[in-house]
N, C-alpha and C positions, 0 to 999 in steps of 0.2 A: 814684561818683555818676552820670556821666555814662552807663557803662553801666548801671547799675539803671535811669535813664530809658529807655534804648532796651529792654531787656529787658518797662518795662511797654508800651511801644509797642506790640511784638511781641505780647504777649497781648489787648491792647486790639485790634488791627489783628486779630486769626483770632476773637474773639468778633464783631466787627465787621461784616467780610466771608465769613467762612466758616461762622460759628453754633457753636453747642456740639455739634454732632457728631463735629469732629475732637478730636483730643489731641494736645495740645502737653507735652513731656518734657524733661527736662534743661535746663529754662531756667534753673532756678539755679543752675548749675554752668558757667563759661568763656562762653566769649562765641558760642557756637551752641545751637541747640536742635531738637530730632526734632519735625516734626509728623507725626504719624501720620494718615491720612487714609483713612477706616474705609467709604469711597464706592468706592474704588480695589481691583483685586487688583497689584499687584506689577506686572503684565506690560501695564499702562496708562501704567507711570510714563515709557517714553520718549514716547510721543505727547504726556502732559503736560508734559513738558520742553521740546516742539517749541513746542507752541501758547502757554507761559509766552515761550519764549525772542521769539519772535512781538510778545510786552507787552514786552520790554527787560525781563523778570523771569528770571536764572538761577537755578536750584534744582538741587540732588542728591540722586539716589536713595539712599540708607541700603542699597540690596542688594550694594554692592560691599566693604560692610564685616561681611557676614554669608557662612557659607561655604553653606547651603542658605537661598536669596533667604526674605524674613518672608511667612508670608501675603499680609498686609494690605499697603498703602501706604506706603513713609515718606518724608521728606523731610529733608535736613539745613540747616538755613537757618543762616545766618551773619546779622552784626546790627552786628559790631563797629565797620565801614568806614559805616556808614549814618546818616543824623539820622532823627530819629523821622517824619520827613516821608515821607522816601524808603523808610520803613519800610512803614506803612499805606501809598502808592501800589504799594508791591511786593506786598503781600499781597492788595489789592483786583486787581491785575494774574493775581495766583495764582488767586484766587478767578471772577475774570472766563474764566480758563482753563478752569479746571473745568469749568464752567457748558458751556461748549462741548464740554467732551470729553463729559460727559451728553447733550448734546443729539444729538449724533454716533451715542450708540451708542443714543440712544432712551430715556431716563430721561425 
């Protein structure tokens, strides 16, 4: 129970802050889930990582578990260690990231 709360956190928190653009995968399955983030190529994901880390938000790239990196975006978020609080502040954190790496390259 307690993870199905955090699990709807997590998708409440990227419709939230992030909109229906991205996709979110394998939430019902273990205690992490991929967000794929369809704004991003692959090769944005370490600046995104700096400027998250920047919010006290860690994230991972999904390209180190792929042997040719995914087109697109992805992210691997974990959920299991977090209250639903710390949940949406981390994704609003994510989301506030972004916003700036767009603004960076002119979006």
């Amino acid at each position: 129970m307690r993870h199905a709360r955090r699990r709807q956190a997590i998708e409440q928190a990227i419709v939230t802050h992030l909109g229906e653009t991205e996709t979110l995968t394998g939430r019902h399955i273990g205690l992490h889930a991929l967000l794929w983030l369809e704004r991003l190529n692959s090769s944005e994901l370490p600046l995104l990582r700096r400027l998250a880390a920047d919010r006290g938000v860690g994230v991972y790239p999904v390209t180190p578990f792929y042997v040719r990196p995914p087109q697109r975006a992805g992210l691997l978020l974990g959920y299991s260690s977090s209250n639903e609080a710390q949940i949406d502040a981390g994704i609003e954190g994510l989301a506030d990231a972004l916003r700036q790496l767009e603004r960076q390259r002119g979006d």
